[in-house]
C-alpha positions as CSV (number, residue, x, y, z in Angstrom):
1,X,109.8,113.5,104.6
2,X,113.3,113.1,103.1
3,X,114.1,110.4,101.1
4,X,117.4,108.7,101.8
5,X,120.7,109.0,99.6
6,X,120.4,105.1,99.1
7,X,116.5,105.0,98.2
8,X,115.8,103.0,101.4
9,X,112.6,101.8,102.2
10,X,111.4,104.1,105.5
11,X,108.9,102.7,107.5
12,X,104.8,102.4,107.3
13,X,103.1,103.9,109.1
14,X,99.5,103.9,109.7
15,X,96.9,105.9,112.4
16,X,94.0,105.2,112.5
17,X,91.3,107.5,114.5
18,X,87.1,107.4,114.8
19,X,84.6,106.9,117.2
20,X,81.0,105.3,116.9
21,X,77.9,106.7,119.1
22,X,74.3,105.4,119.1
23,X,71.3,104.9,121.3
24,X,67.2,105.8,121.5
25,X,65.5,108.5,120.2
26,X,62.6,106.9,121.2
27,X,62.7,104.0,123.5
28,X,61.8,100.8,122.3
29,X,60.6,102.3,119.0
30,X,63.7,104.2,117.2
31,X,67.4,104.2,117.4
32,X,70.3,105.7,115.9
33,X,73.7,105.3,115.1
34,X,76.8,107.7,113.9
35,X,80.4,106.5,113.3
36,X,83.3,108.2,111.4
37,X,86.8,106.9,111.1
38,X,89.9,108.8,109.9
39,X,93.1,106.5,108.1
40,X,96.4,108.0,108.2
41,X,98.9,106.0,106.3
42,X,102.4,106.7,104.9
43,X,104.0,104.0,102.7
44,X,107.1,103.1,102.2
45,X,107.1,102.9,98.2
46,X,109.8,105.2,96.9
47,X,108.8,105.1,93.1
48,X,111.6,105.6,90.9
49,X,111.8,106.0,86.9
50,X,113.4,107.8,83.7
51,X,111.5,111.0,83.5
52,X,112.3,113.8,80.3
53,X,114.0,116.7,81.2
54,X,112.6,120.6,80.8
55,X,114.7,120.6,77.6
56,X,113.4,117.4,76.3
57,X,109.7,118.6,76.8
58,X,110.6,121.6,74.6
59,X,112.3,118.9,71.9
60,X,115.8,119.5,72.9
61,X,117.7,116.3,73.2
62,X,120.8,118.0,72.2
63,X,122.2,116.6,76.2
64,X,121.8,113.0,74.5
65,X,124.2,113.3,71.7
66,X,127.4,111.8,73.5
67,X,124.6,108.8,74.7
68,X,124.5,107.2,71.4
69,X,126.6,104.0,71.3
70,X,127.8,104.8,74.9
71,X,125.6,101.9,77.1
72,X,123.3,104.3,79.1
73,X,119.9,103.7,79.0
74,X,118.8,106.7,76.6
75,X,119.8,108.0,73.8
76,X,119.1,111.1,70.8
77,X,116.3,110.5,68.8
78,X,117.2,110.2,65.0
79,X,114.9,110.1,62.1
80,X,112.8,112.1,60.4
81,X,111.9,115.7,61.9
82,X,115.1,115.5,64.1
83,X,117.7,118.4,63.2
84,X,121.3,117.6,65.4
85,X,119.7,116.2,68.3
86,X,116.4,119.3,68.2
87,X,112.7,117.8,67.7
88,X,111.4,120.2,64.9
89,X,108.4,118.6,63.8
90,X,106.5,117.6,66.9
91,X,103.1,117.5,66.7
92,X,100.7,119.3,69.2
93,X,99.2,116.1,70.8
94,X,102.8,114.9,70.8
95,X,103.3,118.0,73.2
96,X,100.6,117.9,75.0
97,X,101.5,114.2,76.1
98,X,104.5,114.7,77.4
99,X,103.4,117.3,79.7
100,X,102.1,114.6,81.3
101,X,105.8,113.7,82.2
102,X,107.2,114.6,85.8
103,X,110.3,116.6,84.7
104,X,113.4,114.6,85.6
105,X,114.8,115.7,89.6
106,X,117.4,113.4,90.6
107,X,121.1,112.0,88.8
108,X,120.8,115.5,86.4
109,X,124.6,115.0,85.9
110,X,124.7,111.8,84.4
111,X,122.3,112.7,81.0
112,X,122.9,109.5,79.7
113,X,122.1,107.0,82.6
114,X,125.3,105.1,82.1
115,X,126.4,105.1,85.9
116,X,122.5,105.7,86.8
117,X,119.2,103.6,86.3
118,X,116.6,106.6,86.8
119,X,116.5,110.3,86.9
120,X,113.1,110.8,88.5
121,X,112.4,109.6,92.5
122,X,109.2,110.3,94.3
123,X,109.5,110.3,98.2
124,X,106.6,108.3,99.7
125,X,103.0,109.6,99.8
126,X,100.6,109.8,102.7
127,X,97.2,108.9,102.3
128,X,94.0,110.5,104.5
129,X,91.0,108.3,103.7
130,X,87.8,109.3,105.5
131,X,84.7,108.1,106.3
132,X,81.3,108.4,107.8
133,X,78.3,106.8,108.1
134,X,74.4,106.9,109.4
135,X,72.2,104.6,110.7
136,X,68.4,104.7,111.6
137,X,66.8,101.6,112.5
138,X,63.0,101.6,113.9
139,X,61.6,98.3,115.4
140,X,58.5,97.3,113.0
141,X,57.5,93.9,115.0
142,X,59.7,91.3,117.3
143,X,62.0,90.2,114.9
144,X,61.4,92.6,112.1
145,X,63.5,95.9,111.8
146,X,63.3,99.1,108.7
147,X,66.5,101.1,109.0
148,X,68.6,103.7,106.7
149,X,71.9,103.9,105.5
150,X,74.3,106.6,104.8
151,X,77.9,106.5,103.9
C-alpha cells in the first residue's frame, strides 16, 4: 500500500473469516467441538519519526554541520571524540545500538529538518492473527459434564 504525499490516514480495514463445527461421537455420551478463526486487519497508523541516516550509523554527521544554530530539529554532535562533524571514538555497544535504528527514507534533502518534522515514515501494517481451538466434553451425570480444552 502506498502511503499518501500528505501522510493521510487511509482507511481500516478489517476481515474476519472462521467457521465452528461440532456434534456426537458418541450419542448421548461424547461430543466434540472444532472452531478456527482468521483476523485480517490493516490500520491506518502511519508512524512517522527522525531516524539516523546510513552515514550517521557509520559516525558521519558531517551532513549536520550547516544545522547548528540554524532552527531544524538536529544538529552535529560536538564534544569529546568528535573530529569536524566524524564520530571517532564510538564504542561498540554504541554501534551496535543504533543498528537498531530504521535508516532515515523520506525528506533526505532537507538534513537539517528545518522545513521538515521527520525523516523516517512507515506505511501502515497488516496484521494476520489466527486461532484455533478444541473441545471434548463427555456427559458424566445429568448436570455434570468433563471436557478438554485446546487453544
Amino acid at each position: 500500500m502506498a502511503l499518501n504525499a500528505k501522510c493521510n490516514k487511509t482507511k481500516l480495514r478489517r476481515n474476519d473469516y472462521g467457521y465452528t463445527i461440532g456434534g456426537p461421537i458418541k450419542k448421548d455420551k461424547i461430543f466434540f467441538f472444532w472452531s478456527e478463526e482468521w483476523n485480517h486487519e490493516i490500520r491506518a497508523h502511519v508512524r512517522t519519526g527522525i531516524a539516523p541516516t546510513a552515514a550517521m550509523k557509520a559516525g558521519d554527521f558531517r551532513a549536520l554541520l550547516p544545522c547548528t544554530g540554524r532552527g531544524g530539529l538536529v544538529a552535529a554532535p560536538a564534544g569529546a571524540g568528535v573530529v569536524g562533524g566524524v564520530v571517532t571514538s564510538l564504542s561498540p555497544a554504541g554501534k551496535a545500538f543504533i543498528q537498531a535504528y530504521n535508516d532515515a527514507n523520506a525528506n533526505l534533502n532537507d538534513p537539517c529538518l528545518i522545513n521538515s518534522t521527520y525523516n523516517f515514515f512507515a506505511a501502515p501494517s497488516a496484521l494476520e492473527p489466527w486461532r484455533e481451538e478444541g473441545r471434548m466434553v463427555k456427559p458424566v451425570a445429568e448436570q455434570l459434564r468433563l471436557g478438554g480444552f485446546a487453544a
